[in-house]
N, CA, C and O of each residue as an XYZ file, in Angstrom:
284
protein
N      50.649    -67.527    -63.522
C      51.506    -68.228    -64.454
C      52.677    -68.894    -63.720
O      53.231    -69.840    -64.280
N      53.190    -68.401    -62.266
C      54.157    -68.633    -61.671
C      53.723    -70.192    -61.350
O      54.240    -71.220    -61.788
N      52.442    -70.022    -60.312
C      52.549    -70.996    -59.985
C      52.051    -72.322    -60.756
O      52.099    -73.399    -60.162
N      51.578    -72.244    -62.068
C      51.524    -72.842    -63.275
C      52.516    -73.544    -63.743
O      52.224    -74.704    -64.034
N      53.800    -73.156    -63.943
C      54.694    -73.283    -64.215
C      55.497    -74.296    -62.815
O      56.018    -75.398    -62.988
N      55.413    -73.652    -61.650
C      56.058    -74.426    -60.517
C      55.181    -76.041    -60.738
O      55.837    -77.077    -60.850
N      53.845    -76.043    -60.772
C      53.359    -77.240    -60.454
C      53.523    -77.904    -61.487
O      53.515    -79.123    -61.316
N      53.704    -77.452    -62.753
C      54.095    -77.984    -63.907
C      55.631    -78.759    -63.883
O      56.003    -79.623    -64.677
N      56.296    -78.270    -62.898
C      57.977    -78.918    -62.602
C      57.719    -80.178    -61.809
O      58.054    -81.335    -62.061
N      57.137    -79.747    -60.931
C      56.958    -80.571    -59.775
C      56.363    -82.066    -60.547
O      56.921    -83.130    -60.279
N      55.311    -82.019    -61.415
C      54.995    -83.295    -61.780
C      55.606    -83.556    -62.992
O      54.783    -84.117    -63.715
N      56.715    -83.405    -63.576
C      57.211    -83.531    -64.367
C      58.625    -84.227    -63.438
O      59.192    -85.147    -64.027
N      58.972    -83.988    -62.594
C      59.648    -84.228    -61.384
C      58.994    -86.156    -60.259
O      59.398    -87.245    -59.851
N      58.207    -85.561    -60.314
C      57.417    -87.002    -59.836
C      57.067    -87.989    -60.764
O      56.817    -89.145    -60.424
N      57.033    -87.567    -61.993
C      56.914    -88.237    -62.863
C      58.458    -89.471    -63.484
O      58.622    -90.667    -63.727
N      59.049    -88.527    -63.485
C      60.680    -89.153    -63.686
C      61.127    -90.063    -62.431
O      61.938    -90.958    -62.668
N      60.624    -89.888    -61.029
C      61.232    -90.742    -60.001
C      60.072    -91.567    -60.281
O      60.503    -92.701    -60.490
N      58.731    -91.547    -60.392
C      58.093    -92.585    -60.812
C      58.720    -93.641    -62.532
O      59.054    -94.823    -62.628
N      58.678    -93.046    -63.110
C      59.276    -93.978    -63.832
C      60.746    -94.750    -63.230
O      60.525    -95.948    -63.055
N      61.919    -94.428    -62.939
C      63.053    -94.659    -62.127
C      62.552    -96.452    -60.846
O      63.120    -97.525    -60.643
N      61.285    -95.827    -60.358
C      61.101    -96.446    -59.336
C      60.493    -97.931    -59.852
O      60.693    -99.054    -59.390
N      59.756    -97.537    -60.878
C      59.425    -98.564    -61.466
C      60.089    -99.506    -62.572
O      59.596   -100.591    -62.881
N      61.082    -99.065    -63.056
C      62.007    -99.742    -63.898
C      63.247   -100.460    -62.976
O      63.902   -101.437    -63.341
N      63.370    -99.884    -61.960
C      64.466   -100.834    -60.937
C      63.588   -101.891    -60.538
O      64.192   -102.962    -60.491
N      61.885   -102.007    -60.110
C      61.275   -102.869    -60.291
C      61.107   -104.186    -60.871
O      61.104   -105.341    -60.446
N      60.947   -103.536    -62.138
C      60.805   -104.777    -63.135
C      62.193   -104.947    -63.554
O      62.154   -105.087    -64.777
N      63.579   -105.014    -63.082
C      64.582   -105.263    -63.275
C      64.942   -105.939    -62.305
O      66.011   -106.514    -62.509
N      64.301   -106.188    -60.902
C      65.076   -106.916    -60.744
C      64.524   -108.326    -60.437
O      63.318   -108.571    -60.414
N      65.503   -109.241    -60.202
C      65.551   -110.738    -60.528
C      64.761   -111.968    -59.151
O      64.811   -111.970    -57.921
N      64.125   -112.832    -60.129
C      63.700   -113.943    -58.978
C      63.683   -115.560    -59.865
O      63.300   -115.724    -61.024
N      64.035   -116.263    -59.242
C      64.151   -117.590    -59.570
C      62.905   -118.145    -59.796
O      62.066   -118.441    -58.945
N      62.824   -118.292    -61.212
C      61.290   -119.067    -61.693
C      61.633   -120.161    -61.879
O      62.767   -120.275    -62.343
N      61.008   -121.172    -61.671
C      60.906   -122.646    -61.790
C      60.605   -122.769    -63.638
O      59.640   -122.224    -64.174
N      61.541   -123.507    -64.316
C      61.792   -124.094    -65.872
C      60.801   -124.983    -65.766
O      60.555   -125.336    -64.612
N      60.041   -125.537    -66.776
C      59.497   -126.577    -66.909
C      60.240   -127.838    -67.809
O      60.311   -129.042    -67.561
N      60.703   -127.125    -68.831
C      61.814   -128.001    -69.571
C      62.871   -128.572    -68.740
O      62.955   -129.713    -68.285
N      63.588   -127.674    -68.633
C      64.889   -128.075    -67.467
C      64.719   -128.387    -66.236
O      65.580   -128.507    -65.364
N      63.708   -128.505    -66.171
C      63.220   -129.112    -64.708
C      63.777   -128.597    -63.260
O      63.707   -129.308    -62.258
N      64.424   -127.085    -63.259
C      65.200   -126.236    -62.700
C      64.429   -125.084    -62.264
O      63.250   -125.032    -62.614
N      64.893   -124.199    -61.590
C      64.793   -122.930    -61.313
C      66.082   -121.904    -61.930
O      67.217   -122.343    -61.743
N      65.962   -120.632    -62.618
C      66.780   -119.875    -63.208
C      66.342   -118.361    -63.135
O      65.271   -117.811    -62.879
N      67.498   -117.946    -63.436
C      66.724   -115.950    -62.876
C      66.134   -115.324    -64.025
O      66.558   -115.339    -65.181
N      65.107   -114.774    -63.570
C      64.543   -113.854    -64.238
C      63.889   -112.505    -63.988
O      63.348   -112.400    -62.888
N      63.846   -111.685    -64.620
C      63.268   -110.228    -64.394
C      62.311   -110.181    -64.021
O      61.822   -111.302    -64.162
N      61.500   -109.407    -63.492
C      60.320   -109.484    -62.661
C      59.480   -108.794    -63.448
O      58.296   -108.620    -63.158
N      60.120   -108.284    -64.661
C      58.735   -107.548    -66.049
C      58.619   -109.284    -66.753
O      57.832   -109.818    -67.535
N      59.535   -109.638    -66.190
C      59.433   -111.445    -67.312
C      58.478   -112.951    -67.024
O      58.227   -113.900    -67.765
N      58.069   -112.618    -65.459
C      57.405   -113.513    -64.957
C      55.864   -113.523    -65.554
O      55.376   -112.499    -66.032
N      55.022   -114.977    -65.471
C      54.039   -114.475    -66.310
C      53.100   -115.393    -65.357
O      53.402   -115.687    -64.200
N      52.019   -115.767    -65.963
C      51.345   -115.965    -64.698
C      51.111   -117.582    -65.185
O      51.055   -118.100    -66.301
N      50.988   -118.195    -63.621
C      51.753   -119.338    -63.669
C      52.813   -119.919    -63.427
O      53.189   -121.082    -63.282
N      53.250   -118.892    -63.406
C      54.999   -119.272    -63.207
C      55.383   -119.479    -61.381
O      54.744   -118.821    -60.560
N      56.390   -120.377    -60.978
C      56.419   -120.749    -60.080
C      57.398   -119.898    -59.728
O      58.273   -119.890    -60.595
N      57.766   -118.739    -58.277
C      58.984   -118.140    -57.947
C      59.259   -118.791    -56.627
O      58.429   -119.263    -55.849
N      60.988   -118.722    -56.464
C      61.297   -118.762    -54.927
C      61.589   -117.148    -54.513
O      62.030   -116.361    -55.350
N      61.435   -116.942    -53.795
C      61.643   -115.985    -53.320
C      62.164   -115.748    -51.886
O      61.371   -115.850    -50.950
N      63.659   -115.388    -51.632
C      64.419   -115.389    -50.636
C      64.775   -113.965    -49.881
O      65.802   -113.515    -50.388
N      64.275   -113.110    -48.844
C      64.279   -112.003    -48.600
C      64.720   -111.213    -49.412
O      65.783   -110.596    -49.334
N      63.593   -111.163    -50.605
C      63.337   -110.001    -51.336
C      61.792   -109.567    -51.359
O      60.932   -110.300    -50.872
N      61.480   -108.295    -51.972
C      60.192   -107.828    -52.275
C      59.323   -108.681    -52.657
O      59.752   -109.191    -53.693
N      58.297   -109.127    -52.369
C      57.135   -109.900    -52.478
C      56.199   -109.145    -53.970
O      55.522   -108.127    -53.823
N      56.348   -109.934    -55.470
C      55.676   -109.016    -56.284
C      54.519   -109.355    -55.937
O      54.227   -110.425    -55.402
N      53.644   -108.310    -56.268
C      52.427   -108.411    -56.628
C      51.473   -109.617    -57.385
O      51.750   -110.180    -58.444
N      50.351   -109.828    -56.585
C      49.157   -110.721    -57.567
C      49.803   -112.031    -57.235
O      49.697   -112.780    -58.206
N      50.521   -112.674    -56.092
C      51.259   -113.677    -55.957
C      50.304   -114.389    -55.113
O      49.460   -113.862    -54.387
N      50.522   -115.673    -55.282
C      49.748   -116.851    -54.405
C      50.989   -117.833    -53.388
O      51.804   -118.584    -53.924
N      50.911   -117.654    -52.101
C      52.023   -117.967    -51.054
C      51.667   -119.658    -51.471
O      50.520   -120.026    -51.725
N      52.774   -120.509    -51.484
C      52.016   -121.890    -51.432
C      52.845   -122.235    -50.352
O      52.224   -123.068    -49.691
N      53.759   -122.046    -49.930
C      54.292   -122.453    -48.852
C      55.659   -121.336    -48.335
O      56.341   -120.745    -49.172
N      55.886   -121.196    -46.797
C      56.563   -120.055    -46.517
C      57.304   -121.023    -44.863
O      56.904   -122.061    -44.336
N      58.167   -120.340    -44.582
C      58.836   -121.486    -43.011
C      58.437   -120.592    -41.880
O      58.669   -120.926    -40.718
């Protein structure tokens, strides 16, 4: 039961820095290209959708991305 209980913490524990890890994620920000405004403006990275054009300036590279050009 002891150790039932220990492994029962432990992923209840990994579970919470997994969520944590993933919500600073999708919080934070990259410049998507407007189509209206004919601009780039910030947005959340749970907000990008597909299609959408990012710049991206030494930050994290999201996922499922297509490089079109890099220096």
């Amino acid at each position: 039961m002891v150790i039932l209980s220990i492994r029962f913490f432990e992923e209840i524990f990994d579970e919470i820095n997994r969520y944590k890890r993933d919500r600073k994620i999708n919080l934070e920000e990259y410049l998507v290209f407007d189509e209206k405004q004919g601009d780039f403006e910030q947005k959340k990275s749970q907000d990008i959708r597909e299609g959408d054009i990012i710049k991206i300036f030494n930050q994290r590279v999201p996922a499922d991305v297509i490089i079109l050009k890099s220096k």
